[in-house]
N, C-alpha and C positions, 0 to 999 in steps of 0.2 A: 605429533606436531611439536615444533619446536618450544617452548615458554619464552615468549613474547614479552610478558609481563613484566612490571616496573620492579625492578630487581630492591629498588628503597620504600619496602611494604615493612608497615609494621609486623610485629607478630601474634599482635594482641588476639583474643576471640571476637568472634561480633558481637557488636551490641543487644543486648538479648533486654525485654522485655515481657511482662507480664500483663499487658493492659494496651488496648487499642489506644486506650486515650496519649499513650506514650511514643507514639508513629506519626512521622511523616512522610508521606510521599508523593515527590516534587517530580515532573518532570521538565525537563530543557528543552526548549521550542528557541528556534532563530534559524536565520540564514545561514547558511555554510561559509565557515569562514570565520563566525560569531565570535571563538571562542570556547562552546559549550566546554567541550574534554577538559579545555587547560582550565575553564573553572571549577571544575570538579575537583581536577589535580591540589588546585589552591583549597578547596575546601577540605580536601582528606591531610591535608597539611594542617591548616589551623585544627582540627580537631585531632588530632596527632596519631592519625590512623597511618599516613606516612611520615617516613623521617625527610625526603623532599622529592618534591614535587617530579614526573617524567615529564618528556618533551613530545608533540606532535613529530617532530624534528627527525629525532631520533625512536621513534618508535617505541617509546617507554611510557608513554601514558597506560593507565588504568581499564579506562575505558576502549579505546581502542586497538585490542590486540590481537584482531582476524589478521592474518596475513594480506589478503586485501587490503585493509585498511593501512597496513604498516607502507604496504606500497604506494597506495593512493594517497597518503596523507592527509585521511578524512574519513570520516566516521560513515558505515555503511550499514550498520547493523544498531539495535537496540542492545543497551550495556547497563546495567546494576551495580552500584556502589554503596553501600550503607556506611552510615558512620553514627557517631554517639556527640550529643552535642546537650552541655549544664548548660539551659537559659536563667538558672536561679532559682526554676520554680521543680527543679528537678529532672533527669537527666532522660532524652529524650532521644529515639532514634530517628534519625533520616534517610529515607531510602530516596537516592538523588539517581532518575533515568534518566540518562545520556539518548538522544535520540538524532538521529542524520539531520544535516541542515537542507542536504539537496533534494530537487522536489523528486527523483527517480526512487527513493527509500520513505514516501512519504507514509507506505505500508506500517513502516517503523515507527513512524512518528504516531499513526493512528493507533498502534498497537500499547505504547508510551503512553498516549493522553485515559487510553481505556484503564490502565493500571494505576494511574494516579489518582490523587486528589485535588491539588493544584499544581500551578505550573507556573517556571520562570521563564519569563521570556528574554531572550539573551540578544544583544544588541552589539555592535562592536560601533565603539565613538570615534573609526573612523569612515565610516560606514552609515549607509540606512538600513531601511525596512524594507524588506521586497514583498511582493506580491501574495506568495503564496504565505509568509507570518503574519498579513493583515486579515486574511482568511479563514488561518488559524486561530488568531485572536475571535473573529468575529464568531466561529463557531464556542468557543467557551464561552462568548459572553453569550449565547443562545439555551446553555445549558446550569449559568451560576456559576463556572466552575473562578475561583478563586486565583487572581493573578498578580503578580509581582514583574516589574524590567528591573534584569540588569546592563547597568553599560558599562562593557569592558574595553578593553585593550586600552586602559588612558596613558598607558606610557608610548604608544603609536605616535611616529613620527607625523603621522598627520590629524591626530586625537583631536576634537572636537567637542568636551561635553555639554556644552551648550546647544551645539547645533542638532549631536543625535538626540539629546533629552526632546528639543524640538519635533525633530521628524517622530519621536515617539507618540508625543501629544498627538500631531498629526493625524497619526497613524490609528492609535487607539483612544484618542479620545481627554475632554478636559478634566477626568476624574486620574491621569496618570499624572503623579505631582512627586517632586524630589521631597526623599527626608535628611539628606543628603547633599553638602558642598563638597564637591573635591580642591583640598587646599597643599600645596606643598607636598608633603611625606606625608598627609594623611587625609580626613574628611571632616565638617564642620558638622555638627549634628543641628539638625533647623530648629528641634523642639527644645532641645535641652542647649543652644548653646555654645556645645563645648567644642574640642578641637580634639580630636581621637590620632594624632601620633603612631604610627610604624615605624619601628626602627630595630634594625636584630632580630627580628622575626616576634618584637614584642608590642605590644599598643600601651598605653601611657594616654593620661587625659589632661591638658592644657587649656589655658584662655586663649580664641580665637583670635589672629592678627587682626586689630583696630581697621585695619583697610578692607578687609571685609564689610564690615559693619553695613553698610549700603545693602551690597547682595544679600544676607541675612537679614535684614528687618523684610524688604520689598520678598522674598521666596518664603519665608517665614508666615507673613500675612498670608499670603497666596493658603500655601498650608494648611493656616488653622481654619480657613474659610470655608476649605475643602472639604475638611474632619467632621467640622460644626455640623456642614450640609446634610451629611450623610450620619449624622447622629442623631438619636434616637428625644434628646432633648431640646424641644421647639424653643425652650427660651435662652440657651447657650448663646446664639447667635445675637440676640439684642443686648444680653448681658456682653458679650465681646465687641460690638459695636458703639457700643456704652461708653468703652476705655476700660472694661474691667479686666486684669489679667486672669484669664482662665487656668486651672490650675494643670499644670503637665503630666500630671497621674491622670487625672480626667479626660485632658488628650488623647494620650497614650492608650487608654482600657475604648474609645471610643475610635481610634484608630484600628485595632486590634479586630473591632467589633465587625467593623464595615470592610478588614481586608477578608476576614471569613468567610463574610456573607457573598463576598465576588462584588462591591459596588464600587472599593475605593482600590487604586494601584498606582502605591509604593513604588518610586525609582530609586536603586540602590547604584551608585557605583563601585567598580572594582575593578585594582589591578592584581589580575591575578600572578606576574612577577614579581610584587613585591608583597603581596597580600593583602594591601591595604583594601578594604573593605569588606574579606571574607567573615569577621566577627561581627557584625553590624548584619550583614545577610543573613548568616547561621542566627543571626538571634530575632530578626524575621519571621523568618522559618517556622523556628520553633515557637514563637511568642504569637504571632497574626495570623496563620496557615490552620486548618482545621486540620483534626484527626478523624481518622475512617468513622471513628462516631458519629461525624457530623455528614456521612458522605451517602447519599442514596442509592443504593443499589442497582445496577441496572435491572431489566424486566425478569423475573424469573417463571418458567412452565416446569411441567410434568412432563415427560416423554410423551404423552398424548397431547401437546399442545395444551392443556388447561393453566393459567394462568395460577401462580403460589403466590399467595398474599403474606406478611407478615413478618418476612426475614427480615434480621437485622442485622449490624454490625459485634455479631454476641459471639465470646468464644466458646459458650458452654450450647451455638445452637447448633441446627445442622449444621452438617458440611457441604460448604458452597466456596467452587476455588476456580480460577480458570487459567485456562496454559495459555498467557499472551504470546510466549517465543520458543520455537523449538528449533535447538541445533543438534547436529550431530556429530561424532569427532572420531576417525579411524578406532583413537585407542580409550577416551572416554565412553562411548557410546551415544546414548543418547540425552541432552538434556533437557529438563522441562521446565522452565522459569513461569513460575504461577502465583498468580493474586488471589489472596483468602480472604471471601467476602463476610462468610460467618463458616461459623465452626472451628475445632483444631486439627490440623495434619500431625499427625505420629509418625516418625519411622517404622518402615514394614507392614504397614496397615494395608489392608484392601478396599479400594475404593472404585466407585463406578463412573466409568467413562463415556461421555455421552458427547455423539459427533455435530454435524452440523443439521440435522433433520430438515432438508430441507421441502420435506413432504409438504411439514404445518409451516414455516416461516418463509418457503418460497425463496428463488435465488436472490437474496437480497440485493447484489451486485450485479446482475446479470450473469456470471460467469461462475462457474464450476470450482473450478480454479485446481482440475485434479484431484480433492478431497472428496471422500466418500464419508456415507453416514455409516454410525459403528455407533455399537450398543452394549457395552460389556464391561466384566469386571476386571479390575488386575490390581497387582500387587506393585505398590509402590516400592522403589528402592530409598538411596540414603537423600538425606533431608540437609542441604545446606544453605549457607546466605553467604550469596553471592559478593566477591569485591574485581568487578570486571571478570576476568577468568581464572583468579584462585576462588576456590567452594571451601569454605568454613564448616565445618558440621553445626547441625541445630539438632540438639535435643527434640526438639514441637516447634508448630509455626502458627499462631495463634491468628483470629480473624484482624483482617486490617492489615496484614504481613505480605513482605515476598519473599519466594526464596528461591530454591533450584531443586529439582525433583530428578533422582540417579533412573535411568530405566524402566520409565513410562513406554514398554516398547512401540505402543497402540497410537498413543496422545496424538494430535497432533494443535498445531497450532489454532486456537480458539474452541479448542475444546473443552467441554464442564469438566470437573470433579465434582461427585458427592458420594453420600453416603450410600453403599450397595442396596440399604434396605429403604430407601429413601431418593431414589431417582433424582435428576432435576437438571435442567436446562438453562443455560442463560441465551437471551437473543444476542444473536452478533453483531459485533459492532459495523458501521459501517465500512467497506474497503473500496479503494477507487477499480474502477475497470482497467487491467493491462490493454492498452491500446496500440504498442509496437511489436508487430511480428517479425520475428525472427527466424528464417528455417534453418535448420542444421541437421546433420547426419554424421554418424561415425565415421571415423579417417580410414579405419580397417574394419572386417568381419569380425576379429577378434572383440572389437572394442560394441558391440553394438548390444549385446545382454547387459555389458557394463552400462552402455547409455543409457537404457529403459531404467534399471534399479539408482543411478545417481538423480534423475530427472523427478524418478517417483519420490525418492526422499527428500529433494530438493521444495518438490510440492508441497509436503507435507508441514514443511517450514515456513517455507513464504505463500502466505497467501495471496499476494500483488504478482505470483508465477501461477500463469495457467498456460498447461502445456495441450498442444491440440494436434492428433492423429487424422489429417485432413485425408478421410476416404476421395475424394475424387481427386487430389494433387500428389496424393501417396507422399506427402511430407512430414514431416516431423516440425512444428512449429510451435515458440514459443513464444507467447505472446507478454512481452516486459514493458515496465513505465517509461524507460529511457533507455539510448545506447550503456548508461552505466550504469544502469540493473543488469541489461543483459550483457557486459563486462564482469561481472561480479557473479552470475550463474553461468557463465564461461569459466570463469577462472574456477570455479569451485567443481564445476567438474574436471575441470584437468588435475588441481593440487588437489583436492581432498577425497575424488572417487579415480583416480586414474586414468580419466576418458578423456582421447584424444576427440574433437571435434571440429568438424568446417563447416563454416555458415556458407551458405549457397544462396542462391539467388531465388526470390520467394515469386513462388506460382499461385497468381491468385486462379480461384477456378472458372475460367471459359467456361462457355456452354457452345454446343454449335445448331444449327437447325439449314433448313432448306429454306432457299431465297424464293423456291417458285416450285410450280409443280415438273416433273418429270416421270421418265417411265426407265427400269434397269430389268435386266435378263441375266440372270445369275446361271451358271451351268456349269456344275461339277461333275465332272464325269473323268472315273480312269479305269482303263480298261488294259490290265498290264500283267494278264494271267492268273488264277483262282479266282478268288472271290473277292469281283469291282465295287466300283461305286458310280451310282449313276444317281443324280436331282436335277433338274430342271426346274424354273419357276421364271412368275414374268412379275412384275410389282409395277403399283404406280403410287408417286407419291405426292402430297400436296401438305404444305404447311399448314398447320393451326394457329391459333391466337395464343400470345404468350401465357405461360404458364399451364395451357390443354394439357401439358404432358404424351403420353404416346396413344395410339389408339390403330389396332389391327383389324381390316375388314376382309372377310373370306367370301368371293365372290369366284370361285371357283365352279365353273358346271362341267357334267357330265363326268366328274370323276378323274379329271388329267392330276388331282394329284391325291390321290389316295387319302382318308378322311385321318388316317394313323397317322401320316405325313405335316398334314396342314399345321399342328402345334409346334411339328421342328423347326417350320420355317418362320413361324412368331419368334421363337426359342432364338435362331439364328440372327435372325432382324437386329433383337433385343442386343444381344451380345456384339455385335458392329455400332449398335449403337452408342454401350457405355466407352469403346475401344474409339470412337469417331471417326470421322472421315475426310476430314482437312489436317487439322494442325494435334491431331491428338485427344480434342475436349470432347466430354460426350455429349449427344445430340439427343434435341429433346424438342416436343411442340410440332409433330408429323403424325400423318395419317398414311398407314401404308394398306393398298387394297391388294391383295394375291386375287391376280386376275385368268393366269394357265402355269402350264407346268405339265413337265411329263415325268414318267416313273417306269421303272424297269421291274419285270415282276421276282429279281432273284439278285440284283444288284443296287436296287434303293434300300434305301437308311435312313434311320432318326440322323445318324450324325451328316449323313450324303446330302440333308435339304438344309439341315444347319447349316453348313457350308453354303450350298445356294444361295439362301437368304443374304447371308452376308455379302458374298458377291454382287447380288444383284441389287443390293443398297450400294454400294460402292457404284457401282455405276450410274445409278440413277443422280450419285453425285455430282459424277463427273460431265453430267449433263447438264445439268444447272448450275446455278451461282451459289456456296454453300455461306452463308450469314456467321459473324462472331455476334455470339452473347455476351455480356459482363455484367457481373453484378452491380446493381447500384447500392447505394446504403444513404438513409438521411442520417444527416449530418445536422447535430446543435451545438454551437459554438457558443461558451457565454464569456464574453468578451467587455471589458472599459467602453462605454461610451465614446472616446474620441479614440478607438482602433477601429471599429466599425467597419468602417470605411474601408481599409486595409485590411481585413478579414474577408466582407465580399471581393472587394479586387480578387483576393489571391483564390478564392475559392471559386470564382467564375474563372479564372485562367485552368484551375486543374478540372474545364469542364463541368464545371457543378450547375445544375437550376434551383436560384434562391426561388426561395418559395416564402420569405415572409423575415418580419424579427417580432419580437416581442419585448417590453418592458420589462428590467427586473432588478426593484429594489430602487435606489438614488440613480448609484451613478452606472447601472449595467443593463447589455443586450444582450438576449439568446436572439440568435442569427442563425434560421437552419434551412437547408441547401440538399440537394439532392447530389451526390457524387459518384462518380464511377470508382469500385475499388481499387481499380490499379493508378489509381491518382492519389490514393492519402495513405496508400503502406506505411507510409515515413513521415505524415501530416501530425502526429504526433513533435516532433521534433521540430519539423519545419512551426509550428504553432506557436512552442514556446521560444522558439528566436523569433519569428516577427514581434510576438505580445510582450519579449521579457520575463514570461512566465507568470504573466498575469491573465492568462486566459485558459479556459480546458472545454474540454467537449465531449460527445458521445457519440457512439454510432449505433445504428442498427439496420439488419440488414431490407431492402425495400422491396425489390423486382430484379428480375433480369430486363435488360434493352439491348436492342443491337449495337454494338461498339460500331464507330466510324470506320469506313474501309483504310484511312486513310493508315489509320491504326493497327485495324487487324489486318493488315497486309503484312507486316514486319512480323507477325506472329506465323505466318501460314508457311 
């Protein structure tokens, strides 16, 4: 693969530390479009990891250097950048995740939020908040996790800081309060004052233009009001209300306190074209943001399911790491990008890999997703820290760390490391259900071994890709979050595994059965010199109640068809059955009684009444009316309050029977409905265009019904 990468990388080593306490790791949450990449870009700038910044434009950014992404112009994938940043109190590293804005890679993003410790939420001022980053938000704030906004793009021709700072409050809440004015060439700092200057790629500190004055007193109060609240000292606030000036180190160390703990969030802004604000965030960062010290573990077990109490953030304890992302690359091989919860990783050490066990923890998602449980040891390859897609070598990687693991060939994404002699599990984070099926198949013969082996490693990396070997449609389908996931595992099988592919048109599975009863006469018989073939048999058939399945009754007397006989023509029945008798689908929910039959004593066969049987189904078909089956599936849609409305419409038009809604939360409905599956294949997509992408839903599968003639006519 060609090097993508931003050709104005510094050359330094990575920032290398000795102590958890000296880490942070940030991940980038916002809407597509936000910015994330090009703040990163501005941040590997001011901290002089690069000499200048790459372009989204031009395909030079850090962060995004898939070939997909250079094409799309838009982050698709989860990306690692570390950098070294002096806040004063000594020099601290940043591990800043770049994570996709759009909702089809939201894999990534969940895979991002599990690797970090806090997270920036990235906003563009000329822009809002959509749907699914209020979601985001609301889930960290369910868990503590510690947050910051930035609002970029201010040099946008239609920049707004005012109004997105607004739709932020909005959005998350009265505790998200600016420390921060943007004034001319630079920013007003609310606590201290000053007037912070960009100019030449340098900042400078100045008295604030007098016309300000107004907005700084009025954002200012706001501020310390905010700080007071959520400080720890009950009498600050009547001391401040007093007239007494509070002192700004006390601020400051009480600010600090309450962005750690996850209760207060800091809005920063930033241009990231001209840098103005990247030192003011980096020192955010490193000053208000907790280190892995601070950060809780997620659940840890034994390979038997028992729960391990006591781990911490220690380098000197076990080892406990996990593979958030696995790529793989023609001539790199494989790579492993893993969070070290405690312990230290060495080059060439052997450590134990432990899969997703889903014996004891059950399919957390409902779906497979292609990955298999694996239990075993291996030998790690070389140890480096990632800057997008250059690998830095690391001597060790100590707890609280990420880095990039050479030839993990087992790993796959969310899988444990620890220690060989010391087992251990972490539970998986949550992943949403793929809900778009896609069927495709090889363009040639040649290319169809290739498909199987890109699909399976394809698996192994995304777990938002579950691929499904549908026995009754004999298709190959892959079930993706959007059309541009499943763009993005298209393209990567053609450029990175070779394999041509056509998506075809997805056959959900029919069933077929008998509308009424009838009677068929099946009669194989060839008599064309040596040794014939002669069966006879008579059947009658009568439909069951859905789901009976099949059921053979032998009511044969006097011997018309030999007792050896009688099993071929179940045998027979069976095999016409899964082949069906109208349109292809197989036929289920009958009762077939063998009523006569004759047999030849030198020219009947097992395979001579197989054939009969078949036969004489086939006719008993064509004597009656043969019924389409379709699956149904209930369907929970959780949907805004005022779409409601616009959800049952459209799900009553794709034939759906609502069946209820339920309450949930302030302003939300689950809304669930009974649907037939050949009406929501594409209900994924069709969802997040009515909602805006403020709604999602779930399926599971319910009963078979008879589909509408009007319907299954165009099938037969």
């Amino acid at each position: 693969m060609a090097d993508k990468a931003n050709t104005s990388q510094g050359t330094g080593a990575a920032p290398a530390v000795d102590s958890p306490a000296a880490i942070r790791n940030v991940v980038l949450v916002g809407p597509s479009g936000s910015g994330k990449t090009t703040l990163v870009e501005a941040l590997l700038v001011a901290s002089g990891v690069l000499n200048r910044p790459g372009t989204v434009l031009d395909g030079t950014t850090v962060c995004d250097f898939d070939d997909a992404e250079i094409r799309q112009q838009r982050s698709v994938g989860l990306s690692l950048a570390s950098l070294p940043h002096d806040g004063g109190q000594g020099k601290v590293k940043i591990n800043l995740i770049d994570t996709p804005g759009y909702a089809d890679f939201v894999g990534e993003l969940r895979a991002g939020l599990r690797a970090a410790d806090c997270a920036l939420f990235v906003i563009s001022a000329s822009e809002g908040v959509d749907e699914p980053t209020r979601t985001v938000w609301q889930e960290c704030d369910q868990v503590g996790m510690p947050r910051a906004v930035v609002i970029t793009k201010l040099d946008h021709a239609r920049a707004n800081h005012q109004n997105a700072l607004s739709t932020a409050q909005a959005a998350f809440g009265d505790k998200v309060l600016p420390l921060y004015l943007p004034a001319g060439d630079g920013l007003i700092g609310l606590l201290s004052q000053s007037y912070f200057e960009y100019a030449g790629g340098k900042r400078s500190v100045a008295a604030p233009d007098p016309s300000y004055a107004g907005q700084i007193e009025e954002l200012r109060g706001t501020l310390i009001e905010g700080i007071i609240e959520e400080s720890e000292d009950e009498s600050l606030m009547d001391r401040y209300l007093g007239g007494e000036e509070i002192d700004q180190k006390v601020l400051i160390d009480d600010l600090e306190r309450a962005v750690a703990r996850g209760s207060f969030f800091p809005v920063i802004p930033v241009c990231s074209a001209s840098g103005v604000g990247t030192l003011e965030l980096l020192e955010v960062i490193t000053s208000g943001f907790p280190s892995p010290l601070e950060h809780k573990l997620p659940d840890v077990f034994t390979p038997h399911g028992v729960a391990r109490q006591g781990l911490t953030c220690d380098t000197a304890g076990p080892l406990l790491a996990e593979v958030v992302k696995t790529t793989s690359d023609p001539y790199v091989g494989r790579v492993s990008l893993v969070r070290v919860f405690s312990g230290t990783i060495r080059p060439d050490a052997t450590v134990h890999v432990s899969g997703h066990f889903t014996s004891f923890f059950g399919d957390h998602d409902g779906a497979s997703h292609g990955h298999e449980d694996h239990d075993e040891d291996e030998r790690i390859g070389s140890l480096s820290f990632p800057l997008g897609k250059t690998q830095r070598p690391a001597g060790q990687v100590i707890a609280g760390d990420l880095c990039a693991i050479g030839r993990l060939t087992r790993a796959e994404t969310g899988d444990t490391l620890s220690d060989k002699a010391d087992p251990l599990l972490l539970r998986p984070w949550n992943m949403p259900e793929p809900l778009l099926p896609i069927a495709v198949q090889a363009h040639a013969k040649t290319d169809e071994d290739k498909l199987g082996a890109g699909l399976q490693r394809l698996a192994a990396e995304d777990p938002t890709l579950r691929i499904e070997q549908n026995p009754e449609t004999h298709q190959i389908v892959l079930w993706c979050m959007g059309e541009a996931h499943s763009d993005v595992v298209l393209d990567a099988l053609s450029n990175r595994y070779g394999v041509t592919v056509d998506t075809v048109e997805l056959r959900v599975p029919l069933r077929e059965t008998f509308g009424g009863p009838a009677k068929g006469h099946g009669r194989h018989v060839k008599q064309s010199g040596g040794h014939g073939q002669y069966a006879v048999c008579d059947i009658e058939v009568e439909p069951l109640p859905g789901g009976s399945g099949f059921e053979f009754v032998d009511k044969v007397v006097g011997g018309a068809v030999p007792r050896q006989f009688i099993p071929s023509v179940e045998k027979g029945i069976r095999a016409q059955m899964e082949k069906g008798v109208g349109a292809g689908y197989p036929m289920v929910d009958i009762r077939v009684t063998l009523r006569d039959g004759k047999a030849h004593s030198v020219d009947s066969s097992d395979m001579a009444f197989q054939m009969a049987g078949g036969l004489a189904l086939r006719e008993a078909a064509a004597a009656t009316k043969v019924a389409m089956l379709e699956p149904v599936d209930l369907v929970s849609v959780l949907v805004p309050d005022d779409l409601v409305g616009a959800v049952m419409s459209d799900l009553s038009g794709r034939r759906g029977r609502l069946l209820g809604t339920d309450k949930v939360g302030e302003n939300r409905t689950l809304v669930k409905a009974e649907v037939p599956q050949v009406e929501i294949t594409r209900y994924s997509i069709d969802l997040r265009s009515l909602s805006h992408g403020s709604a999602s839903f779930t399926r599971e599968f319910a009963r078979y019904e008879p589909m509408p003639e009007s319907i299954a006519s165009k099938l037969k």
